[in-house]
C-alpha positions in Angstrom: 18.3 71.3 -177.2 17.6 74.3 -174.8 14.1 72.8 -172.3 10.8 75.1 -172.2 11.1 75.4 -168.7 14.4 75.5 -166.7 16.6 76.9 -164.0 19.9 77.4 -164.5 20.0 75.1 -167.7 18.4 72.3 -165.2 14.8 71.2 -166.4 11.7 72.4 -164.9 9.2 69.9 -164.4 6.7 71.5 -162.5 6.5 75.5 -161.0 4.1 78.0 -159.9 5.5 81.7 -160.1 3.7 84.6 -158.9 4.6 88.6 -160.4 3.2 91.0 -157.9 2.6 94.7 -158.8 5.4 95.4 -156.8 7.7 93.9 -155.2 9.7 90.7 -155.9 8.3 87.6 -158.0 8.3 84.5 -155.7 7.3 80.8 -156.0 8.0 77.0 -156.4 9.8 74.7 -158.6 10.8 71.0 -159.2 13.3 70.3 -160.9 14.6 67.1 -162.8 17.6 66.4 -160.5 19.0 66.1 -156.9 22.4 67.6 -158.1 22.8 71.2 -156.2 22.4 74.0 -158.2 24.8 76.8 -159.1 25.1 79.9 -155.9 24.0 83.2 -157.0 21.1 84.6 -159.5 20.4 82.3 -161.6 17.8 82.6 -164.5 14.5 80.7 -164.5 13.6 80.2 -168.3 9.4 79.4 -169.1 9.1 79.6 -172.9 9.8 83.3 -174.1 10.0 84.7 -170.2 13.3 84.8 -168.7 13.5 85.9 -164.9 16.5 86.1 -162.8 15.9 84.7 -159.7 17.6 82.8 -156.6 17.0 79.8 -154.3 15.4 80.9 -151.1 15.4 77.5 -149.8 15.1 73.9 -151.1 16.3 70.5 -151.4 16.4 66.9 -152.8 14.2 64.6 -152.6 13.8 61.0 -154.6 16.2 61.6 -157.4 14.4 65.6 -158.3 14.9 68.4 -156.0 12.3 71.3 -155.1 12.9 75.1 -154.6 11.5 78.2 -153.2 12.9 81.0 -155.9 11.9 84.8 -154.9 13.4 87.5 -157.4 16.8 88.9 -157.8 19.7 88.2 -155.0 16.8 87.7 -152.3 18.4 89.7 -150.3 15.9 92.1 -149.3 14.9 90.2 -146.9 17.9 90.8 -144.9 18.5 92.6 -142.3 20.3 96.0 -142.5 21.7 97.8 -139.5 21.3 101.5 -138.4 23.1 104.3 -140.2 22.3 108.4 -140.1 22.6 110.5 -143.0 23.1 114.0 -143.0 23.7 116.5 -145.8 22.9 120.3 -145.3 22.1 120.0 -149.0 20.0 117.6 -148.8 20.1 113.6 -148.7 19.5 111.7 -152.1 17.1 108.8 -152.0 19.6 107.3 -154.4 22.7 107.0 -151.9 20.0 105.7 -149.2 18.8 103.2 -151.6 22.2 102.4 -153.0 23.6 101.8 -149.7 21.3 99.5 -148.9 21.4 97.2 -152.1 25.0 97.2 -152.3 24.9 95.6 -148.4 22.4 93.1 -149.2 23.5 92.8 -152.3 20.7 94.1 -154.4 20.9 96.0 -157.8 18.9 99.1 -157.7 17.8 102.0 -160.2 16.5 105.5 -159.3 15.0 106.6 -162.3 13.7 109.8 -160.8 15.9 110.8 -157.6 15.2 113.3 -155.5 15.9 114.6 -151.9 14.3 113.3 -149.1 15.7 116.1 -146.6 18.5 117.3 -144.4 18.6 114.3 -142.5 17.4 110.4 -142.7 17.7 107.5 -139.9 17.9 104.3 -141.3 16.9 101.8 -138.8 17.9 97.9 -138.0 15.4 96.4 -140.0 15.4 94.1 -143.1 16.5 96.1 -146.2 13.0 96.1 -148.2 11.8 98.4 -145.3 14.3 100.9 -146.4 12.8 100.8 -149.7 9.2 101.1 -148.3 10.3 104.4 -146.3 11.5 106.1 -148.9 8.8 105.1 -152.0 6.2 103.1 -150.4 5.0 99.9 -150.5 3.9 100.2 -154.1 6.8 102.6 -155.4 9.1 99.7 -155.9 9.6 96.4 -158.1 12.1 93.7 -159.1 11.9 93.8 -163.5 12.8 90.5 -164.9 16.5 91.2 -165.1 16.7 91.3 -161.8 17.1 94.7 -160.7 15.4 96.8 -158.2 13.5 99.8 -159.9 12.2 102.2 -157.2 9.1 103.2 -159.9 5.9 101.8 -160.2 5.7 99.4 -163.2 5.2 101.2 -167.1 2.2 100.7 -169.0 1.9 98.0 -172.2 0.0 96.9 -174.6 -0.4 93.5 -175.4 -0.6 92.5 -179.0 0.3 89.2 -179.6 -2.3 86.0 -179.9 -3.7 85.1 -176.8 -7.2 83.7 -175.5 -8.6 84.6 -172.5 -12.1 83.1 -170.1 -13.1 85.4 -167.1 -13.4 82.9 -164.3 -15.8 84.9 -161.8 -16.1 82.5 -159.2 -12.1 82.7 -158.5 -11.9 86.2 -159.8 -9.0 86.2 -162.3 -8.8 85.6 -166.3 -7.6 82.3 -167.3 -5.1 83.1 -170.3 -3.9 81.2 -172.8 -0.5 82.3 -174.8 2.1 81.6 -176.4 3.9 84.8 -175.5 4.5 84.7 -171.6 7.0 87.4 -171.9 4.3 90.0 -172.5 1.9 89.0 -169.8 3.2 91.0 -166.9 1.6 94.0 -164.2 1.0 96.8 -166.0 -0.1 95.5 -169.5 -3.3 96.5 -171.0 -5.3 93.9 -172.8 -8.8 93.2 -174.5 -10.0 90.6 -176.8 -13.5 89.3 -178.4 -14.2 87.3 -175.1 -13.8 90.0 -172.8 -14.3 93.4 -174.9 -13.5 96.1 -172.8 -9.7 96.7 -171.6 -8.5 95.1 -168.5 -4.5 96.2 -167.0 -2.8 93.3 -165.4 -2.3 93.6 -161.6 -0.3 90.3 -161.1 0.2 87.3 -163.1 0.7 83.6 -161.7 1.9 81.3 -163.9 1.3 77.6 -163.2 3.0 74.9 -164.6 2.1 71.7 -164.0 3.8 67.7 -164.8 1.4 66.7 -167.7 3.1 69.7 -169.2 -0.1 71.8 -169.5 0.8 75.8 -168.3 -1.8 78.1 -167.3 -1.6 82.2 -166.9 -4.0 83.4 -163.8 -4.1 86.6 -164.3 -5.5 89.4 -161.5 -6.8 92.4 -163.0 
């Protein structure tokens, strides 16, 4: 019987993941074993949301073990090292971008490419800077799957159940859902409590060991 919450089939006892605008989803988990886990991207499973992540850091600890997850391959935190491109017909932000992911080993899609001019210097620097010269800090994500998407994030609609309290003093709605999936930047939401339509900006979910789970949600 598959667990509400796990990574890489391992149960999740506790976790606290955070979904930025833009960017790369990051957080914690504990998990209910000291055995190592599998290399690579592995896929962090909360009810219906399924996010490919990989271990940043962590160990065991007393029979569990704890880990630092951060979106896709993590490897845009890496370094890259200098390279020149020049085309008299212009360089592609797509074989800039490529370059880089393939290095760090990153997934990455262009949905609208484009020339960025006759020449570009990429500098020594870790790879997400790359990204941030050529689309800015905001122009780029990490989707659930686990690829790179140089594009800000598509609009939604929620529709499904959900219950929601404004929480003014810490400035985020409190949400209450069975559909997790749907909950992520970008969405577009409203209900009887709080009547006029609010877009998600980012999403934390917390999960805690008495088993309750609560969506904090920045709009």
């Amino acid at each position: 019987m598959p667990y509400y919450a796990s990574l890489a089939g391992v149960r999740v006892t506790a976790a606290r993941i955070l979904i930025p605008p833009w960017g790369a989803a990051a957080g914690d988990a504990d998990l209910d074993t000291d055995a190592p886990l599998p290399a690579g991207v592995l896929p962090l499973v909360i009810g219906n949301l399924t996010l490919a992540m990989s271990v940043f850091r962590g160990g065991p600890f007393a029979g569990s073990r704890s880990v630092r997850l951060v979106a896709g391959a993590g490897g845009w935190r890496r370094d890259v090292g200098a390279r020149f491109y020049r085309d008299a017909g212009g360089v592609k932000l797509s074989a800039i971008a490529r370059d880089a992911a393939r290095e760090v080993g990153e997934t990455v899609l262009v949905p609208a490419d484009r020339l960025v001019g006759e020449f570009f210097a990429r500098e020594f620097a870790p790879a997400s800077r790359v990204l941030t010269q050529l689309v800015g800090l905001r122009g780029w994500h990490i989707d659930a799957a686990g690829v790179t998407r140089l594009a800000e994030r598509s609009a939604s609609r929620i529709t499904t159940d959900f219950s929601a309290k404004l929480n003014p003093a810490a400035g985020h709605v409190e949400v209450a859902t069975e559909d997790l999936a749907s909950w992520v930047p970008g969405a577009v939401f409203a209900s009887a409590t709080i009547p006029t339509a609010r877009t998600v900006s980012s999403v934390t979910i917390a999960m805690y060991e008495d088993g309750r789970l609560r969506l904090e949600v920045l709009t």
